[in-house]
C-alpha angles and dihedrals in degrees: 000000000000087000088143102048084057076050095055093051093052080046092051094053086045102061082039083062103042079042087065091040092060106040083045089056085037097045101042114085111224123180121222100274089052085045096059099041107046080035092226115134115319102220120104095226119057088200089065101027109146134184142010122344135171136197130225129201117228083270097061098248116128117246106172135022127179140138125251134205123185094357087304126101113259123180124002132002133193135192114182141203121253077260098064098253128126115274103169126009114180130163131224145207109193101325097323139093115273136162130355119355113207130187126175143202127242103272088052106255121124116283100175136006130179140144132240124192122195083004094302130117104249134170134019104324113205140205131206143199108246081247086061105253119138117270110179135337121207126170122226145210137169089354098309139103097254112170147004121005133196130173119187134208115245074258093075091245125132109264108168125020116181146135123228125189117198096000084309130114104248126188121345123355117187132201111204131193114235082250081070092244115138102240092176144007128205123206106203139182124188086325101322110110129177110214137233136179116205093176113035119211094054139142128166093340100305131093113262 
């Protein structure tokens, strides 16, 4: 269980690192000549810095395309794989987060999807299997997972049922089979759960 929440704090170092990307490309004064070759914005000035970029590896690929106003990304903004394909799509309002986050997985089909709103997950968040079936499902507000949570076997069956308050498990959390049997509840409080297993021989859901 709570693959997705390892997932969110790879996903929050993530967005800190695009954060510096873009205040390094934001920040760093390049004339028209720099501009064009290293196919950042092409206005002198950062602070003032308006309209569509893109960034290239030393190899010439792009790897990120955005838009920028007033010298802050606006609109939407890409990082993409060593193949060309999409890694990261994110949309902005001035600088902040606004709108739907994307990422995907290699072969290009969505990984994760979600919605912030003044720069604030908001809203049920999803995974997903790299063939497009539904992985888990959280729901989200002020930045923390705050509500019902499922997570799926590439089946399609219910795995994991819970609730979290404030990025906690909160209440019952159940582990099912894929034959739909509970083979172990969680009672948690604010994290803390006491465990029992109604079906022994179990991992993960599956028999040992």
């Amino acid at each position: 269980m709570r693959s997705f929440l390892k997932y969110y704090t790879m996903f929050k170092y993530l967005v800190l690192l695009a954060a510096l990307q873009i205040a390094f490309v934001s920040c760093k004064k390049l004339n028209t000549s720099e501009a064009n070759s290293k196919q950042n914005s092409a206005s002198e000035d950062p602070k003032t810095a308006d309209g569509p970029y893109t960034k290239k590896d030393e190899n010439g690929k792009i790897i990120e395309s955005g838009t920028l106003k007033n010298g802050v990304p606006d609109g939407v903004r890409t990082l993409f794989q060593a193949n060309g394909k999409p890694k990261i799509q994110e949309n902005y309002t001035s600088g902040q987060f606004e709108g739907e986050y994307k990422t995907f997985h290699e072969n290009g089909a969505i990984d994760q999807t979600g919605m912030y709103i003044n720069n604030t997950m908001t809203g049920v968040w999803k995974r997903f299997y790299p063939n497009g079936a539904l992985r888990e499902e959280v729901n989200f507000a002020d930045n923390n997972e705050n509500g019902p949570y499922k997570e799926y076997y590439p089946s399609g069956k219910l795995k994991w049922e819970g609730t979290f308050k404030e990025g906690k498990e909160e209440g019952e959390h159940r582990l099912y089979n894929e034959e739909g049997e509970i083979i172990k509840k969680k009672d948690c409080e604010t994290g803390n759960c006491d465990v029992t297993w109604v079906k022994k021989g179990y991992e993960d859901g599956k028999l040992k």
